[in-house]
N, CA, C and O atoms as CSV, one atom per row, in Angstrom:
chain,resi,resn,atom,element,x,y,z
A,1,UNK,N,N,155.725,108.542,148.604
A,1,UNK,CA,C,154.929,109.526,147.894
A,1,UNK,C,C,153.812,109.988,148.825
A,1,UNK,O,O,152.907,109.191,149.069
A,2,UNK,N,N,153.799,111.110,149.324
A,2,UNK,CA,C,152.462,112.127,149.350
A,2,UNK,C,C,151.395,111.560,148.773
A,2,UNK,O,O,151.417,110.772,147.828
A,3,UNK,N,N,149.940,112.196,149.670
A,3,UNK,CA,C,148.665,112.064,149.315
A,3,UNK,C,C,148.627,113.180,148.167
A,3,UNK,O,O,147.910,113.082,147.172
A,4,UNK,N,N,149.577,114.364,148.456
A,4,UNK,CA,C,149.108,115.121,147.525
A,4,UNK,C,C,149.883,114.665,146.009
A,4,UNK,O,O,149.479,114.792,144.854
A,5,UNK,N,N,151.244,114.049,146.591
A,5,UNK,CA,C,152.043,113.609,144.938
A,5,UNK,C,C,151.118,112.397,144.228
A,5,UNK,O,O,151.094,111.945,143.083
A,6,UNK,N,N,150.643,112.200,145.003
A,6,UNK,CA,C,149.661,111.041,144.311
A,6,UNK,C,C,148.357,111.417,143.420
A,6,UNK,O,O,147.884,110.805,142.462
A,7,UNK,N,N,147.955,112.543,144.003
A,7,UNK,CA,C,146.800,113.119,143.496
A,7,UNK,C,C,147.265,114.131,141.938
A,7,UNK,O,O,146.508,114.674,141.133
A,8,UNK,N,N,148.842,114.080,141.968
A,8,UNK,CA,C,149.504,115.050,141.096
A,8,UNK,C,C,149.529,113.919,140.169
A,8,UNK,O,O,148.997,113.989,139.061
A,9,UNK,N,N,150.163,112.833,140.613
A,9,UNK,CA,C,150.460,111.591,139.783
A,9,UNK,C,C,149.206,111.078,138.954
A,9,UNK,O,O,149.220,110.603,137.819
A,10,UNK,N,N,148.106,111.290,139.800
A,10,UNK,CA,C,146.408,110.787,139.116
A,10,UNK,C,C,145.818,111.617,138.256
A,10,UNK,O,O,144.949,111.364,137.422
A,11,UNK,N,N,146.757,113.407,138.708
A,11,UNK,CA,C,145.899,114.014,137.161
A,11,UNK,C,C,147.184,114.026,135.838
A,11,UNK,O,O,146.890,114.253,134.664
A,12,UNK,N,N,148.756,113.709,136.361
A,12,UNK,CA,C,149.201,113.738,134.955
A,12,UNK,C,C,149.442,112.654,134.081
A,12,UNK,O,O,150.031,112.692,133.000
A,13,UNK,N,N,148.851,111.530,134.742
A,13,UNK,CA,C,148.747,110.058,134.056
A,13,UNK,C,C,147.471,110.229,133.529
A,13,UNK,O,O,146.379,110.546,134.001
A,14,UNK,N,N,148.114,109.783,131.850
A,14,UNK,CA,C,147.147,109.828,130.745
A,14,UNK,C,C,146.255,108.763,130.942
A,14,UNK,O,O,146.818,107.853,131.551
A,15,UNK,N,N,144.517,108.398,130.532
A,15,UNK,CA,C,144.141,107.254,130.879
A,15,UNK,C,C,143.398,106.886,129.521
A,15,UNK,O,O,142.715,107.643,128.832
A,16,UNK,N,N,143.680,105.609,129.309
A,16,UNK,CA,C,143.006,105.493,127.868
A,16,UNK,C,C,141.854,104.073,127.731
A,16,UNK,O,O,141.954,103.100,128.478
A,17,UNK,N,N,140.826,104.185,126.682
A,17,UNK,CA,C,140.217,103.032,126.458
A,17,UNK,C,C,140.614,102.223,125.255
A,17,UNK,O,O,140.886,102.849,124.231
A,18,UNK,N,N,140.696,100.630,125.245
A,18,UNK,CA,C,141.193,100.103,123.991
A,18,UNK,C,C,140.306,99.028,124.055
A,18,UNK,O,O,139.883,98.273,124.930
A,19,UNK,N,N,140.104,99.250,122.433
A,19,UNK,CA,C,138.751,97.567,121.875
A,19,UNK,C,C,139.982,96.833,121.378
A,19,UNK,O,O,140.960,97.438,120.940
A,20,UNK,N,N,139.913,95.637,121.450
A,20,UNK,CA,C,140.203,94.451,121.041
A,20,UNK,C,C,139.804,93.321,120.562
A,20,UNK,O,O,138.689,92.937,120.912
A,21,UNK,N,N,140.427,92.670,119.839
A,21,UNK,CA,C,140.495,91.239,119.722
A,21,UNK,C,C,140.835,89.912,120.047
A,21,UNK,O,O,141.670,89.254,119.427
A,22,UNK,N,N,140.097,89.462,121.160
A,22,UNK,CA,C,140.794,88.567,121.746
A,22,UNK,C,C,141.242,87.563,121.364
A,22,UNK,O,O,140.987,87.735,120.172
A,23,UNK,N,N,141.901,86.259,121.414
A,23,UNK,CA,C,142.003,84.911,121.181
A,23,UNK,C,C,141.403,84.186,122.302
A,23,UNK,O,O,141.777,84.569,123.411
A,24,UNK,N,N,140.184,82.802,122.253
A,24,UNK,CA,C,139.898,82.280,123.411
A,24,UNK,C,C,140.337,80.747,123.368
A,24,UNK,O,O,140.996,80.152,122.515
A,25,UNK,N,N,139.655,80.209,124.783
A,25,UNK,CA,C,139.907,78.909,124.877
A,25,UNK,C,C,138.799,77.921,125.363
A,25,UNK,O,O,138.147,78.678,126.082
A,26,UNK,N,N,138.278,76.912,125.416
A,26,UNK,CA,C,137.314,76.550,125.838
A,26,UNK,C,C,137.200,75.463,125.922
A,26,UNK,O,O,136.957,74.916,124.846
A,27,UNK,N,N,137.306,74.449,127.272
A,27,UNK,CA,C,137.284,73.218,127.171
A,27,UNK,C,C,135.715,72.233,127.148
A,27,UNK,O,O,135.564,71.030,127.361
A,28,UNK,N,N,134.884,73.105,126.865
A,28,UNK,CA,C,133.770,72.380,126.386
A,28,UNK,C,C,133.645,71.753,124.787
A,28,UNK,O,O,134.228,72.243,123.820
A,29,UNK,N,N,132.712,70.509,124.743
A,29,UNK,CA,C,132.838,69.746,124.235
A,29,UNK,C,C,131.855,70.959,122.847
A,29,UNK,O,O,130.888,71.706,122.999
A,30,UNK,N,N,132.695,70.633,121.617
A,30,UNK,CA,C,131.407,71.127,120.231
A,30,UNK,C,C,131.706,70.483,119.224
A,30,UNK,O,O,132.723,69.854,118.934
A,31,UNK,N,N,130.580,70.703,118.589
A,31,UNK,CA,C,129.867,70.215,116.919
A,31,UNK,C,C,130.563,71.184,116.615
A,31,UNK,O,O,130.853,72.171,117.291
A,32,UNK,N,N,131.012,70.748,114.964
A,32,UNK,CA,C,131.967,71.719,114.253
A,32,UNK,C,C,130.631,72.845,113.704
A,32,UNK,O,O,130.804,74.045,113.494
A,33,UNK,N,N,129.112,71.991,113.525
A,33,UNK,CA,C,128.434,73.547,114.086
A,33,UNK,C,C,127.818,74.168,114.686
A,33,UNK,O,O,126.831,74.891,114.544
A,34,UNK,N,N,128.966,73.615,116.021
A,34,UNK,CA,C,128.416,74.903,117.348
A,34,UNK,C,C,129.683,75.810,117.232
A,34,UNK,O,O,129.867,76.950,117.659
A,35,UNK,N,N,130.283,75.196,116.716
A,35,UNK,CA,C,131.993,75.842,117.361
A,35,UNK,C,C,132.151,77.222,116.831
A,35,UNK,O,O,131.902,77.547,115.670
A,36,UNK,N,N,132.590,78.018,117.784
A,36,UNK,CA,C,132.033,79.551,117.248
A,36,UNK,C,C,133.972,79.968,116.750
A,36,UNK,O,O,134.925,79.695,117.479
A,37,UNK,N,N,134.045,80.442,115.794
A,37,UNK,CA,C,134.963,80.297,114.905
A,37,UNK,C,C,135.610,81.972,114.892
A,37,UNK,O,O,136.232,82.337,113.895
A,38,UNK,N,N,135.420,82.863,115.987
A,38,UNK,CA,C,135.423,84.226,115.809
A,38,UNK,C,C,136.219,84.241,117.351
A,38,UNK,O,O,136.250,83.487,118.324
A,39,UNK,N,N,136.948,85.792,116.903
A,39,UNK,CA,C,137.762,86.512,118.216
A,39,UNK,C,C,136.628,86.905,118.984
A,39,UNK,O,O,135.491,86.877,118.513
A,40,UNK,N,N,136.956,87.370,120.460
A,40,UNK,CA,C,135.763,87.818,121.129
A,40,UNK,C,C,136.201,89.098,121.759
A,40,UNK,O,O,137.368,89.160,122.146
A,41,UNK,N,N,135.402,90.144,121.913
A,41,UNK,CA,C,136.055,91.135,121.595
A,41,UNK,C,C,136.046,92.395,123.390
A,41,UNK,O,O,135.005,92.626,124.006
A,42,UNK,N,N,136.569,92.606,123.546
A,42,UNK,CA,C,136.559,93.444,124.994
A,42,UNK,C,C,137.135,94.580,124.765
A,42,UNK,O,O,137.749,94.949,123.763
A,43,UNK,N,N,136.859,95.253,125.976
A,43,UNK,CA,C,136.845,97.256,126.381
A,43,UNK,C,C,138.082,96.863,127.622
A,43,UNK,O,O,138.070,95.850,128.322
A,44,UNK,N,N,139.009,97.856,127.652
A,44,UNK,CA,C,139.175,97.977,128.676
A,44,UNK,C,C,139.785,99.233,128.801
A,44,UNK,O,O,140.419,99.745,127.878
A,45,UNK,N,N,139.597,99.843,130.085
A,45,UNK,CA,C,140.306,101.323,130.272
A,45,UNK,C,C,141.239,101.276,131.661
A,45,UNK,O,O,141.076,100.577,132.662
A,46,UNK,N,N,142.132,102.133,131.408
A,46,UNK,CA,C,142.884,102.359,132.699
A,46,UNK,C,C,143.961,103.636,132.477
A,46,UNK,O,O,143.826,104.536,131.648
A,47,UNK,N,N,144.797,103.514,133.204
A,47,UNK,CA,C,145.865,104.320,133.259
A,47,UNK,C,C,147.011,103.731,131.830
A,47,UNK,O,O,147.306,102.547,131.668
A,48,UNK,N,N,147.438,104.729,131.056
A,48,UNK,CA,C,148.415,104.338,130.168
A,48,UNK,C,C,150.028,104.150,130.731
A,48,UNK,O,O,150.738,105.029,131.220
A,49,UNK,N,N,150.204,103.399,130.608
A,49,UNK,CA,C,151.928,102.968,130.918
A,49,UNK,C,C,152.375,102.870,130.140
A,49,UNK,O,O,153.593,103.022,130.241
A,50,UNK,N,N,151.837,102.555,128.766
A,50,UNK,CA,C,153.016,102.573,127.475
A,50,UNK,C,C,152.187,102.417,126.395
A,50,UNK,O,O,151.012,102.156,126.656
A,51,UNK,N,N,152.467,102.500,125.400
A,51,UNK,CA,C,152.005,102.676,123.917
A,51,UNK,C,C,152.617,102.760,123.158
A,51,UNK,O,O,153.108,103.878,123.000
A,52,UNK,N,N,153.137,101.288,121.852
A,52,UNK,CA,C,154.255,101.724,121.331
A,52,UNK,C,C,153.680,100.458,120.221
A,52,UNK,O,O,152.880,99.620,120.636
A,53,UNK,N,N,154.167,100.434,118.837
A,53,UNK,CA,C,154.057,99.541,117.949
A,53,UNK,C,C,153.818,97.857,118.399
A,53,UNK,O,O,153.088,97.118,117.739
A,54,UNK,N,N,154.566,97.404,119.635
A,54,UNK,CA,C,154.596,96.242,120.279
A,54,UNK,C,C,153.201,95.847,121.108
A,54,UNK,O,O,152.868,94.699,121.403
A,55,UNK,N,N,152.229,97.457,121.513
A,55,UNK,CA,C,151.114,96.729,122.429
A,55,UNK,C,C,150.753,98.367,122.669
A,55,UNK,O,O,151.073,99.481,122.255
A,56,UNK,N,N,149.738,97.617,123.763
A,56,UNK,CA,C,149.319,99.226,124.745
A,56,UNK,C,C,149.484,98.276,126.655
A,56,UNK,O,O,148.968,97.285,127.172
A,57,UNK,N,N,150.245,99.074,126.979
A,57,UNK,CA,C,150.232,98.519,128.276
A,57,UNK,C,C,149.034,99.466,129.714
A,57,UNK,O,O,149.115,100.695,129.726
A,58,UNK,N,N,148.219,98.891,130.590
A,58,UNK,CA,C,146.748,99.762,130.831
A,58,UNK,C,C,147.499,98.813,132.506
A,58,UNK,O,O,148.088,97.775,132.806
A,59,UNK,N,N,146.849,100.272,133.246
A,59,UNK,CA,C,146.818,99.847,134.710
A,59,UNK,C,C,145.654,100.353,135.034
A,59,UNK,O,O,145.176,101.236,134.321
A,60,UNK,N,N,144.974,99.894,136.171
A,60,UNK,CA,C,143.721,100.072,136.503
A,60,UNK,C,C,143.968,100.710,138.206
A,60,UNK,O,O,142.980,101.120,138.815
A,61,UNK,N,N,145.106,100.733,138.748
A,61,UNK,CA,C,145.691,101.624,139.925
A,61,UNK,C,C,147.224,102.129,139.912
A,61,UNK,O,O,148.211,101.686,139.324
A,62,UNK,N,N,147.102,102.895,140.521
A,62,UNK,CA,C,148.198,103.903,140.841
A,62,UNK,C,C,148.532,104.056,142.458
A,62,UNK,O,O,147.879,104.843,143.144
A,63,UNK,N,N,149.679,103.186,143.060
A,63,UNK,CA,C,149.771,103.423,144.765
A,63,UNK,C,C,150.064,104.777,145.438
A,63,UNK,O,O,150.059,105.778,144.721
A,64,UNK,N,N,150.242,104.859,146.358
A,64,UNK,CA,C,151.089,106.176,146.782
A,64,UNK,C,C,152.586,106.067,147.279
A,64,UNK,O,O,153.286,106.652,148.105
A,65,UNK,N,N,152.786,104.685,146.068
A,65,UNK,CA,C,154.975,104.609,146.031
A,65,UNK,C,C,154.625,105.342,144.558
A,65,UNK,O,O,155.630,105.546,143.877
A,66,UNK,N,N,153.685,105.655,144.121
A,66,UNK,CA,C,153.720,105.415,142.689
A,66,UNK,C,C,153.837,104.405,141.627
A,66,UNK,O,O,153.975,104.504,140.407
A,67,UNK,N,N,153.760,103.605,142.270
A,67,UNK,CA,C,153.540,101.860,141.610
A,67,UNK,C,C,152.437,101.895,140.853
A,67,UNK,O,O,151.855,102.963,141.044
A,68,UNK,N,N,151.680,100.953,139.788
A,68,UNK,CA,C,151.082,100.634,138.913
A,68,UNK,C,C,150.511,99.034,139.838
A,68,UNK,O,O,151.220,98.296,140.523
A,69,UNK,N,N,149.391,98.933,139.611
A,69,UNK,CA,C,148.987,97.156,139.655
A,69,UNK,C,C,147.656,97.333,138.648
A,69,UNK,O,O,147.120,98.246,138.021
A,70,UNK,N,N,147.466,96.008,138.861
A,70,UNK,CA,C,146.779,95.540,137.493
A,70,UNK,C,C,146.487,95.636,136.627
A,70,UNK,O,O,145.389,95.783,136.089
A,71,UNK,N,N,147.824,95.541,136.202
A,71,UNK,CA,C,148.463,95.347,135.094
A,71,UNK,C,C,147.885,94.609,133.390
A,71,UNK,O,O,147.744,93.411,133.143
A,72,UNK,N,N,147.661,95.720,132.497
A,72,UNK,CA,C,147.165,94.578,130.982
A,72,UNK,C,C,147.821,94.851,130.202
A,72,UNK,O,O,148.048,96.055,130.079
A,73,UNK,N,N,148.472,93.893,129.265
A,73,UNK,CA,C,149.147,94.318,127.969
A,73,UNK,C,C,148.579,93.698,126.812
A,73,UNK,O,O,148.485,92.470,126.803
A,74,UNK,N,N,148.154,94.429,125.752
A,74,UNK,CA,C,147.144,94.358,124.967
A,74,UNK,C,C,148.227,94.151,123.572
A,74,UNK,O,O,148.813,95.218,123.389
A,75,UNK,N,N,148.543,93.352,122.805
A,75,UNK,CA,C,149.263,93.581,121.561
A,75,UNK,C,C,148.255,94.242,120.533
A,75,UNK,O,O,147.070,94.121,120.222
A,76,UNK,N,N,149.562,95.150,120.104
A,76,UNK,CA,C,149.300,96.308,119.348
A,76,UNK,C,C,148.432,95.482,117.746
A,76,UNK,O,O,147.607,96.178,117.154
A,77,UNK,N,N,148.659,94.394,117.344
A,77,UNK,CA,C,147.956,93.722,116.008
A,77,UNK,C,C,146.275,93.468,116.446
A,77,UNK,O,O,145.298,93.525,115.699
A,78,UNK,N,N,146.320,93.168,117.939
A,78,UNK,CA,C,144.443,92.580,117.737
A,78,UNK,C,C,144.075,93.913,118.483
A,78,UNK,O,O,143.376,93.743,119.482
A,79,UNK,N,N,144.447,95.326,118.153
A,79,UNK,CA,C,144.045,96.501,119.062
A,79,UNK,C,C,143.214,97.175,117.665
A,79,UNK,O,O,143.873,97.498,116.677
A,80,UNK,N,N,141.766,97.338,117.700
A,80,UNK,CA,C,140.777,97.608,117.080
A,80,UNK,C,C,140.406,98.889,117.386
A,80,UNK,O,O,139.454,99.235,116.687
A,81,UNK,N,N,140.795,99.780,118.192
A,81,UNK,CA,C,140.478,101.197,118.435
A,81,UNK,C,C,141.152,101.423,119.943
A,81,UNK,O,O,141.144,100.542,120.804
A,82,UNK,N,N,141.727,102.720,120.120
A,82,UNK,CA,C,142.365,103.002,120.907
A,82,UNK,C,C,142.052,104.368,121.396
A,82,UNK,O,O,142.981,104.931,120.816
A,83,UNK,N,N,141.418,105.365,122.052
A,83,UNK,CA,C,141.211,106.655,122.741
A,83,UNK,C,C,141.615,106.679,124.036
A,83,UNK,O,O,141.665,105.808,124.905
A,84,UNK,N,N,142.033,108.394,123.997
A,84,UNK,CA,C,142.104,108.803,125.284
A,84,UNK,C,C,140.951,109.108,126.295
A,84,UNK,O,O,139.926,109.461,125.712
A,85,UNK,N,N,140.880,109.078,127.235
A,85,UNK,CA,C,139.575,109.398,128.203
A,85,UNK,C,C,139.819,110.754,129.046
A,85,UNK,O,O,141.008,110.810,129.358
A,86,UNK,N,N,139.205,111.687,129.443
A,86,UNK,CA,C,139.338,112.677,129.753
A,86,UNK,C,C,140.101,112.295,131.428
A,86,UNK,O,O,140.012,111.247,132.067
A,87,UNK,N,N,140.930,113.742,131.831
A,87,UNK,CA,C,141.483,113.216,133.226
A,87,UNK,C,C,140.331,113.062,134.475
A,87,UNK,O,O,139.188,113.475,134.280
A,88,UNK,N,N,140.589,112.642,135.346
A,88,UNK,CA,C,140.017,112.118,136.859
A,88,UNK,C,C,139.922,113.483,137.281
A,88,UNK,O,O,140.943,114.157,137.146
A,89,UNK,N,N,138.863,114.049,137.783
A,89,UNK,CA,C,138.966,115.821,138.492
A,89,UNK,C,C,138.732,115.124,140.197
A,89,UNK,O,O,137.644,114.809,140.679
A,90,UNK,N,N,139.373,115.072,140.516
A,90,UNK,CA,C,139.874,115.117,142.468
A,90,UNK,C,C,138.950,115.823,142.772
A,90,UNK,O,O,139.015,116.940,142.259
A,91,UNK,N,N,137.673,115.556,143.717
A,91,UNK,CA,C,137.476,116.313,144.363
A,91,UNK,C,C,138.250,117.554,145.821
A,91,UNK,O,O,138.978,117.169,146.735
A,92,UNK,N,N,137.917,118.579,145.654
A,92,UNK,CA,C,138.647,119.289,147.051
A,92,UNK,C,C,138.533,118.415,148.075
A,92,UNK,O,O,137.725,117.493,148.192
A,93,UNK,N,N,139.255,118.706,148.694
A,93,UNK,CA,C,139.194,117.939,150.531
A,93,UNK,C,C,138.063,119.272,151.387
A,93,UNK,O,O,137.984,120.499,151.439
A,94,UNK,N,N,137.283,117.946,151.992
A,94,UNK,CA,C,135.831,118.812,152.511
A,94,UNK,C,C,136.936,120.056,153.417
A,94,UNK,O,O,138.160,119.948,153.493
A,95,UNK,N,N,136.126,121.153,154.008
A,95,UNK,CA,C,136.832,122.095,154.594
A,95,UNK,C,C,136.770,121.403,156.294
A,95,UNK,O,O,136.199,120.323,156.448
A,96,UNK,N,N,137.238,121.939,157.192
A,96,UNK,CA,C,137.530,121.681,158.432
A,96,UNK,C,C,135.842,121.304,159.109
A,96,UNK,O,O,135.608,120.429,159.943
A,97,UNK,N,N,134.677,122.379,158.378
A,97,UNK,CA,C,133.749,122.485,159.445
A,97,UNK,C,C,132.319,121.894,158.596
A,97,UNK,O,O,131.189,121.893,159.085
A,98,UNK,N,N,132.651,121.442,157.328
A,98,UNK,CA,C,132.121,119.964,156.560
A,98,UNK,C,C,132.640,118.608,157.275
A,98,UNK,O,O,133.754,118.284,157.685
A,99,UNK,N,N,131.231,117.857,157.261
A,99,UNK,CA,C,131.008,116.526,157.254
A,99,UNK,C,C,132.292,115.919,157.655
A,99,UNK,O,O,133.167,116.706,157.295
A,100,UNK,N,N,132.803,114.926,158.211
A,100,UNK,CA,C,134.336,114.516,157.550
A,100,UNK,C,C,133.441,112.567,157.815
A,100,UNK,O,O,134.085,111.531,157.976
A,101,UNK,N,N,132.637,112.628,157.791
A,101,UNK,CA,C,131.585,111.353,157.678
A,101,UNK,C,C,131.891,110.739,156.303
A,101,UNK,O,O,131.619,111.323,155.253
A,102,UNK,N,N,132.577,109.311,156.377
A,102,UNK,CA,C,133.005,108.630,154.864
A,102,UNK,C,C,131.710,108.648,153.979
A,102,UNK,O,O,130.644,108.316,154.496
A,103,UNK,N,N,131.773,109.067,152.520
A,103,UNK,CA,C,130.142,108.984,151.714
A,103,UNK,C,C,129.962,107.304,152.053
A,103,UNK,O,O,130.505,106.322,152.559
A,104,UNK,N,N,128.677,107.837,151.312
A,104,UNK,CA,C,127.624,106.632,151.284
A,104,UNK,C,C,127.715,105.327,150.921
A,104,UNK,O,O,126.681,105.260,150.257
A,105,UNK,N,N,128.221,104.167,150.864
A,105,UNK,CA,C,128.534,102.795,150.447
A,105,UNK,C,C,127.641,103.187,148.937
A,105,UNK,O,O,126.855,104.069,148.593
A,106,UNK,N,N,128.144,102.228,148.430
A,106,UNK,CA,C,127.777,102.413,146.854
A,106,UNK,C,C,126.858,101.177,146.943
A,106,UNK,O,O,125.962,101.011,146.114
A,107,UNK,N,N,127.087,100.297,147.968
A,107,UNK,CA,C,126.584,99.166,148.017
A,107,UNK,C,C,125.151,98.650,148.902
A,107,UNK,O,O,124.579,97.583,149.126
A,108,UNK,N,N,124.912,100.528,149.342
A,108,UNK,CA,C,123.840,100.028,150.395
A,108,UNK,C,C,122.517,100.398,150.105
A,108,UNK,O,O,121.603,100.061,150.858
């Protein structure tokens, strides 16, 4: 796959957010009243791969084979709200006689 089929692939893949209900586990020691007796509840968004009575399946990348990784499958019973998120807008590719200097670390 192309840089550009990829960039085709990133705006026609739908991307969605889903609340849930989790189930947890916890090997710390509790008083029956510490013991917290409730689902715990998470966001997550990504790319949609599937959506069907059985779950919502969410990727968080897209390669340039067109592959999917990291990978979540959410069952469709503890799925508490489900939306779409608007698409990814690509920036243009700078022109020939712009910058071609990588931006700024996010981290610096």
């Amino acid at each position: 796959m192309s840089l550009t089929a990829l960039r085709d692939k990133i705006k026609t893949t739908k991307r969605v957010a889903v609340i849930w209900a989790d189930a947890w586990y916890s090997s710390e020691e509790s008083s029956l009243e510490e013991h917290k007796h409730e689902p715990w509840y998470y966001c997550a968004e990504g790319y949609l791969m599937k959506s069907n009575d059985e779950g919502v399946s969410l990727a968080q990348e897209i390669g340039q084979d067109g592959q999917f990784r990291g990978r979540s499958f959410i069952l469709r019973s503890l799925i508490l709200q489900e939306w779409e998120i608007p698409p990814l807008k690509i920036p243009k590719k700078p022109k020939s006689n712009e910058s071609s200097s990588p931006p700024p670390s996010l981290h610096s």
